[in-house]
N, C-alpha and C positions, 0 to 999 in steps of 0.2 A: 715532664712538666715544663712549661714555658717556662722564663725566668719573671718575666712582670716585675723588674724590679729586687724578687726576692734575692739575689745573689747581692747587690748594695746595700739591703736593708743585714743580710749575713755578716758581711764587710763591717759594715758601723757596731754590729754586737759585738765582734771580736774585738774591735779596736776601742770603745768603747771597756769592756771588759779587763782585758789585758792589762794596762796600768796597774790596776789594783789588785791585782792578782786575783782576780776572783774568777771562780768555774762553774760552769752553766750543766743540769743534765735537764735532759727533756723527758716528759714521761707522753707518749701519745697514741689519740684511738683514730678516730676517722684519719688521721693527717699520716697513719700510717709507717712514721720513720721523718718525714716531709722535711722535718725542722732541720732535725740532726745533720741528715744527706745533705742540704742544702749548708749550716755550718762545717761541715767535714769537707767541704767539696774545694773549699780554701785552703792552700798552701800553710801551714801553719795553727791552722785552729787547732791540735792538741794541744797549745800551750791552754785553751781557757775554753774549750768544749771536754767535760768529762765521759759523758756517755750519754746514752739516750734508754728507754724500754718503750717498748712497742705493746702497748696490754689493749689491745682489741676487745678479747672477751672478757665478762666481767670475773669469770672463775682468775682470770691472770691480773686484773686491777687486783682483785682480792688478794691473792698470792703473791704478788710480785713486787706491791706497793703498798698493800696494806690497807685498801679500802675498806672500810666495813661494811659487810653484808646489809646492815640497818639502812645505810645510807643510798645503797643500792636496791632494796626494795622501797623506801619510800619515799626518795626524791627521785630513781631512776640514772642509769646510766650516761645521761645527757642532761647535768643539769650542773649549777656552781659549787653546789656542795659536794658533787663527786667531783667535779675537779678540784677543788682546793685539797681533799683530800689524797687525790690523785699528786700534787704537788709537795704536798708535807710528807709523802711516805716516799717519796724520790729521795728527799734530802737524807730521812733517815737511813735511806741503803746506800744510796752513793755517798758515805760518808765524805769525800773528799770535794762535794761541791759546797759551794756555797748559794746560788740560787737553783729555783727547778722553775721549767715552765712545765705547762700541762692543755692539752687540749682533747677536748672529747667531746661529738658532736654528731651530725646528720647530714651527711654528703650527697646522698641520695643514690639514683633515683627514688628508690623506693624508702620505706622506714619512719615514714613522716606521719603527725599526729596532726590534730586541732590544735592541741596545746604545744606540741612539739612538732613545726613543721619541717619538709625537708631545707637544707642552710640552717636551722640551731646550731650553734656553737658555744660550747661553754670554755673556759678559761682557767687558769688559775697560777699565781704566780707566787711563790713562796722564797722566804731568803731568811739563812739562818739567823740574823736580826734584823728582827721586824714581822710586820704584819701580812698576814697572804692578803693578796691582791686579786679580786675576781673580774669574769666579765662575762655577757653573754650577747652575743651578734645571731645577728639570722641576716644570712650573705642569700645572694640570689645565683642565678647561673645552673650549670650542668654541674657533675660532680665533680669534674678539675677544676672548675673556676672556685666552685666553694670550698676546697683543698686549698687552691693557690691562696687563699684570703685567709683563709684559718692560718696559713705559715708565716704571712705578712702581719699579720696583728698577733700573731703570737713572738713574731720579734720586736715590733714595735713594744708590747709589754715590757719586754730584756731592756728596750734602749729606754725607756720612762720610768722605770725602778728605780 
């Protein structure tokens, strides 16, 4: 993946972060790992990246983070209410973070609705005080540019928390 920036916006979360000790984990589906790899890829980011999960399919959001099935059959695996929940079940398993980001979305090419086309991206930003933080973008592009976009506004979320 190009960098378009995302290696400076990585830069500003850690540093940003840091001071206050606080630990970031990412919970993510279309972006794949995106966020983490790009946080990890700096010298130093163990001190305030805790982990990341990779829940692709819904059986592993369900499992792995604790989506509820309710929420995945009737808002769908791409929408704000799976990611905040996607968000909130991070925190509860990585005990040791204090925020989670989350992204789950439609990279394409294929997979795209009327109502959900391909670039949906849903959001959700969670911190153990306070309120989850949602959003939903529809990026344009191939499937790496609407990747690249989902990691850049999913750090931008980290740095406006």
């Amino acid at each position: 993946m190009p960098d378009n920036g995302i290696r400076t916006l990585a830069e500003q979360v850690l540093d940003h972060l840091r001071p206050s000790g606080r630990r970031l984990v990412t919970v993510e589906s279309c972006t794949g790992g995106l966020i983490s790899a790009a946080l990890s890829d700096i010298p130093g980011s163990s001190d305030v990246l805790e982990g990341g999960f990779v829940t692709y399919s819904n059986a592993l959001k369900m499992s792995a983070v604790d989506v509820p099935e309710g929420i995945l059959a009737q808002y769908g695996a791409v929408s704000v209410q799976t990611a905040e929940a996607m968000a909130t079940g991070a925190l509860v398993h990585a005990m040791g973070a204090d925020i989670a980001v989350s992204v789950t979305g439609i990279a394409g090419p294929g997979g795209g609705t009327d109502l959900k086309p391909v670039g949906t991206v849903c959001f959700g930003l969670a911190l153990r005080s306070g309120p989850v933080i949602t959003a939903q973008c529809h990026f344009t592009g191939d499937r790496s540019s609407i990747r690249t976009q989902s990691v850049q506004q999913a750090l931008r979320m980290v740095l406006n928390a």
